[in-house]
FIBASE-752244 format. One record per residue (C-alpha): residue number from 1; residue in one letter; x, y, z. Coordinates in Angstrom, 3 decimals. Last residue first. Layout:
N
R  num  residu         X         Y         Z
R  NUM       a         X         Y         Z
...
***
This chain:
150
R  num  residu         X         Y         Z
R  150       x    50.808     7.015    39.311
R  149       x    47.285     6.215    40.197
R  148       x    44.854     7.396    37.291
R  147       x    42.359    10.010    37.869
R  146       x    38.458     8.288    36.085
R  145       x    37.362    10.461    33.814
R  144       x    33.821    12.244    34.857
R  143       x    31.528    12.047    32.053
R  142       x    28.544    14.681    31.758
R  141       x    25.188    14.122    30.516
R  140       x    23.704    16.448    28.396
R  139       x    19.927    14.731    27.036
R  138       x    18.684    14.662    23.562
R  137       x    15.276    14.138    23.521
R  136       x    14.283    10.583    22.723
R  135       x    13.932     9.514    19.308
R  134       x    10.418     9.962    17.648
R  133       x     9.086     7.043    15.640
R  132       x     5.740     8.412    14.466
R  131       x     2.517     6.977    15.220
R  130       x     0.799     4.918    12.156
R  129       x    -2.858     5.396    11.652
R  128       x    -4.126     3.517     9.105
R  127       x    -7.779     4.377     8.026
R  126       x    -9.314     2.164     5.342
R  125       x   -12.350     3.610     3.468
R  124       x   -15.238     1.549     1.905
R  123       x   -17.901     3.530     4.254
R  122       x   -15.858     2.377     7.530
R  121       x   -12.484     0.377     8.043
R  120       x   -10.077     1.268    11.008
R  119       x    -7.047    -0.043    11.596
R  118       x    -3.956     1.105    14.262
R  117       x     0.010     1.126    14.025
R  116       x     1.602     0.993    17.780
R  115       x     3.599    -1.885    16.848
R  114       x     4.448    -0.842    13.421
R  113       x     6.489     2.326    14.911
R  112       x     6.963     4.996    12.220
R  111       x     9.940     6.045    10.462
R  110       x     9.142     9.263     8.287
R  109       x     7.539     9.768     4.564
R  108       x     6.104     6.072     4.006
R  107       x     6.399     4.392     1.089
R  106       x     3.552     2.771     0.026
R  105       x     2.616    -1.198    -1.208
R  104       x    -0.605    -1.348    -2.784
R  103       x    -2.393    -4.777    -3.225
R  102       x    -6.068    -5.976    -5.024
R  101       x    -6.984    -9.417    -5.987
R  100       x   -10.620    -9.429    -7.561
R   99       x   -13.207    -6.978    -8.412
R   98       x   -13.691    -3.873   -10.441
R   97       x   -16.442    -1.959   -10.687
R   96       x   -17.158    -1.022   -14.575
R   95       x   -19.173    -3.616   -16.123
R   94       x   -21.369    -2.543   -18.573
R   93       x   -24.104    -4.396   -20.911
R   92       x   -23.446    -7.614   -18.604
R   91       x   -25.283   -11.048   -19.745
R   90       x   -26.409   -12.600   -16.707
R   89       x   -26.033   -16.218   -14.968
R   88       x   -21.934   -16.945   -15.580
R   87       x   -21.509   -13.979   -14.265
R   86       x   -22.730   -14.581   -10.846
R   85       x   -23.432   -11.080    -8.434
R   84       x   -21.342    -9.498    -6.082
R   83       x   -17.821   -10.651    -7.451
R   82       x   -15.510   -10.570    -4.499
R   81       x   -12.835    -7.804    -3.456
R   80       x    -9.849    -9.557    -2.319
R   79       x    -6.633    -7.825    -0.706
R   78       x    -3.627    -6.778     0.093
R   77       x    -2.231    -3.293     1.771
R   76       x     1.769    -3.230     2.187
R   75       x     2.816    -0.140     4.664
R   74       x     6.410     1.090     4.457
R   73       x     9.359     2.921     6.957
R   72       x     8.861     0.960     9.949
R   71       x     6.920    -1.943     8.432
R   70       x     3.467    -2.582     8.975
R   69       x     1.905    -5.160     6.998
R   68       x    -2.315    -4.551     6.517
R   67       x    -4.544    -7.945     5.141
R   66       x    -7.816    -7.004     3.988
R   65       x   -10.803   -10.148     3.318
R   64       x   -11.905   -10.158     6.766
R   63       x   -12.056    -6.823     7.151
R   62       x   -14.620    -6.886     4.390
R   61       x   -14.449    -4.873     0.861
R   60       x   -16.969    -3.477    -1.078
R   59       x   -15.045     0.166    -0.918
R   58       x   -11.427    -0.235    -0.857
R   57       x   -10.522     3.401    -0.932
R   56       x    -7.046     3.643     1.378
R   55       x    -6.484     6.150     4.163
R   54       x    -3.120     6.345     5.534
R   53       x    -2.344     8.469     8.383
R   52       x     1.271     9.471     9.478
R   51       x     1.338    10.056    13.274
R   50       x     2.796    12.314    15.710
R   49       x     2.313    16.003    14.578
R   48       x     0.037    14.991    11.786
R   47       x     0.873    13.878     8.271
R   46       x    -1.161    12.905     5.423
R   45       x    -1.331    10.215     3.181
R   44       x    -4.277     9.477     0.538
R   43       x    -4.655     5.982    -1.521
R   42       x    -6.543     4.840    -4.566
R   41       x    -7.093     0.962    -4.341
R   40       x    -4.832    -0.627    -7.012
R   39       x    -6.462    -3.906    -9.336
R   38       x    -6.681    -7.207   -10.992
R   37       x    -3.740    -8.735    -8.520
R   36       x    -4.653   -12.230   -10.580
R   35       x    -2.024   -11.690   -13.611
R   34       x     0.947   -10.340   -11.126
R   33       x     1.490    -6.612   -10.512
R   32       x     4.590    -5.319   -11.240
R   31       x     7.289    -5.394    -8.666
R   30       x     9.191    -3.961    -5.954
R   29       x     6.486    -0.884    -6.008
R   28       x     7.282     2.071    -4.833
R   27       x     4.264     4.491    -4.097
R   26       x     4.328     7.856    -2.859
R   25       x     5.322     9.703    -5.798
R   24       x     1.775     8.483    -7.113
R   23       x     2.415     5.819    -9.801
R   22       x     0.285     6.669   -13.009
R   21       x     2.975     7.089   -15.898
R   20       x     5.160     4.096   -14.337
R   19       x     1.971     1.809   -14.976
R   18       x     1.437     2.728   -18.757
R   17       x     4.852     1.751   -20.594
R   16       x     4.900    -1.668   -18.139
R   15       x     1.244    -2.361   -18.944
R   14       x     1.811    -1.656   -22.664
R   13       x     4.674    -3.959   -22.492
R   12       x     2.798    -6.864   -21.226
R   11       x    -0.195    -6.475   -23.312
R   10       x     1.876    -6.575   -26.393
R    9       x     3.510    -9.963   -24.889
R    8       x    -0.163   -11.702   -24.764
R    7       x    -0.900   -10.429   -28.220
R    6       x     1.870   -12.181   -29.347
R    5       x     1.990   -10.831   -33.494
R    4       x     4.164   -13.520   -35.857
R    3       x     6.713   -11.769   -37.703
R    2       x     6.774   -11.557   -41.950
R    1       x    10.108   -10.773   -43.164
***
């Protein structure tokens, strides 16, 4: 039986055999990358008393071209890194930088509170820092019942 090789499909499933392998234990992803999401900016968390910072290596990269969702428990990073020089005009011997479509969804370790979430971006590094949802301290209050008439 002779069967017809799909490069394409081979591809596929070494990207699905290879991706698990590298996730950080941070990261959950709801899906695999798509063709034009090219690649994953490395990512650091840390913890302070009342925030959870996020710093993300996106070096090359504009504010203008970063988009940053804030949910209470996850942070979704997307992006476009643009081609600096035109290929079409050179003949590369190496091309290692990467460009293109870039996102990293990560799980964050406590609730935080996306409204009070703040951006920075300097030197190619994205600083998130996300203050902690902390409940209010618990409080005794006592409850008189009510004598009923009768």
């Amino acid at each position: 039986m002779i069967r017809k090789i799909k490069p394409v499909s081979r591809v596929i499933k070494i990207e699905k055999e290879v991706r698990p392998a590298r996730r950080s234990p941070f990261v959950r992803r709801d899906k695999y990358p798509t063709w034009d999401e090219t690649w994953v900016p490395r990512v650091d968390i840390y913890e302070k008393a009342k925030e959870i910072v996020v710093e993300a290596e996106i070096p090359g990269v504009g504010a203008a071209d970063i988009m940053i969702t804030v949910h209470s428990n996850r942070v979704e990073i997307k992006g476009r890194k643009k081609e600096g020089v035109a290929s079409e005009k050179i003949r590369f011997l190496r091309l290692e930088r990467e460009f293109g479509s870039f996102r990293r969804l990560v799980a964050l370790p406590s609730t935080v509170v996306p409204d009070k979430a703040k951006a920075f971006l300097e030197n190619g590094v994205l600083a998130l820092r996300l203050k902690k949802f902390l409940p209010l301290e618990e409080k005794e209050i006592v409850i008189d019942i009510p004598k009923s008439e009768g």
